[in-house]
Phi, psi and omega in degrees: 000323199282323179306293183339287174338288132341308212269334178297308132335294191292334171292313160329251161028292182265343161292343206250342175283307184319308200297324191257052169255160174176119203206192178219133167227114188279135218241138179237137188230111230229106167245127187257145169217163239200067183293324183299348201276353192281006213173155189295330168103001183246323226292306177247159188257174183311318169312296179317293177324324187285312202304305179285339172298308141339296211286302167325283169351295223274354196237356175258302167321100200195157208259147146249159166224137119274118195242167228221143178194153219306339185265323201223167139217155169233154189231135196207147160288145165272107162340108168213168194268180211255114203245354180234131180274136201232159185287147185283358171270331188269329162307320175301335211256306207266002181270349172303323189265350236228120177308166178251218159290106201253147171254157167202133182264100183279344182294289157312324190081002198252180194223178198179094175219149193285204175149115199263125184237103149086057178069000183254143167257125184260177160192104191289111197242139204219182174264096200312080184354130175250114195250184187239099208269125159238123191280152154241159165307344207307193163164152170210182177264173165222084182088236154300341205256174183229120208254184198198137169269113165241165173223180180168148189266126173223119176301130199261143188294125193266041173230007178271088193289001188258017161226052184254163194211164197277139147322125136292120192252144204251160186294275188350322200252271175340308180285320204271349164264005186285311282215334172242026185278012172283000190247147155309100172271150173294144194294324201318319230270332196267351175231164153246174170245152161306151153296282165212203220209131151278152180232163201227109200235114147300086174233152187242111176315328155189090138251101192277056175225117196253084180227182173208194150285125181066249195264013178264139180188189168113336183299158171274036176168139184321114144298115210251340179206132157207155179232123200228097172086256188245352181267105183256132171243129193244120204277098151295324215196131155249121167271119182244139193096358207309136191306277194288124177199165171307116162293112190311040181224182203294136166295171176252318206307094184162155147299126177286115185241178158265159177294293217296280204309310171336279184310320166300332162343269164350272189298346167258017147252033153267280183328290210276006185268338202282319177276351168310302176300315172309327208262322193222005186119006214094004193265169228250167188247151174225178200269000000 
């Protein structure tokens, strides 16, 4: 009887710590990119390389927070000053890609996220992915917590250029660009996105809340490390309970589109920039 008890306690104990959970967790987020796989490795000089490598750095590297209760969260950059000087064509292009604050309802399922695309503001209100998560034994710590290896195959969005990658080229597509390289080529015609992606998710039961960073969930437990493509985002700091934390609801600012229309966004001011570049040099369009 005494066991029952105990055991019936402990249980009582974590639903009731589950239902009243509530935290922030901050996410450092770490991307490698491969400027020789873009380009013949002659294109640029060292110098140069070092410059844009900064530059990259300065526009990928970057802290996130997600706070969090037991139904909803929203996940945001943390506001920081620029500590590397960046071209403003090139801040603009990659701020092009880059989400803005996204929400999520686990009740619902539904996501909610901004995003400035080429100066225009959307709000994308979409379905929070489901992925078919396989869990393992493996586990290590992170920080205080003991973290558990799940994994899943994810169809990648094919307007996300932050999973692009340079074309494989056949000899034949070598000679024939050896043969034209006097001519300006599009940076575009050189990269492709993947179809889909392994993702590698590290979580902890407990923290009993089945949420991650960004567009991730689906887990028995706060995701703390994940890796997507070339990108690891690594949980530094959980504050859990905080008196003080970002009131939890969907942003408004933007047109309201569907993730199907956004990507066409994309892709036909992808399209007209690519002929903007064939026909007159490059030059950049706006909405």
């Amino acid at each position: 009887m005494k066991i029952f008890l105990a055991t019936f306690l402990f249980i009582f104990s974590l639903q009731t710590f589950a239902q009243n959970i509530s935290g922030q967790a901050y996410y450092e987020s770490k991307t490698t990119v491969d400027l020789d796989a873009f380009g013949s490795g002659q294109e640029l000089s060292e110098e140069m390389k070092k410059t844009v490598s900064q530059m990259v750095k300065s526009a990928l590297e970057k802290t996130y927070i997600l706070t969090f209760n037991k139904d909803e969260s929203i996940y945001k950059e943390q506001e920081k000053l620029e500590t590397a000087p960046m071209n403003p064509g090139f801040k603009m292009m990659m701020g092009s890609f880059t989400p803005g604050a996204q929400y999520k309802n686990l009740k619902t399922g539904q996501m909610v996220e901004e995003n400035e695309f080429f100066g225009k503001q959307f709000l994308i209100i979409d379905t929070i992915q489901t992925l078919d998560w396989k869990t393992t034994n493996e586990s290590k710590q992170i920080g205080q917590y003991i973290a558990f290896k799940a994994t899943a195959i994810k169809k990648v969005n094919p307007s996300d250029f932050q999973m692009a990658r340079p074309k494989k080229k056949d000899e034949k597509e070598n000679a024939e660009a050896k043969e034209d390289s006097t001519q300006q080529q599009n940076p575009m015609d050189r990269i492709e996105i993947p179809e889909e992606i392994e993702v590698t998710a590290w979580f902890t039961p407990q923290i009993p809340v089945s949420n991650g960073p960004g567009e991730y969930a689906g887990l028995p437990g706060l995701i703390l490390e994940l890796n997507v493509y070339r990108t690891t985002l690594l949980c530094s700091t959980i504050v859990m309970n905080p008196k003080e934390a970002e009131t939890i609801e969907p942003p408004k600012r933007g047109t309201k589109v569907s993730r199907e229309e956004y990507i066409q966004i994309v892709k036909e001011k992808t399209r007209e920039l690519q002929e903007n570049f064939r026909n007159s040099g490059g030059r950049r369009g706006g909405f």
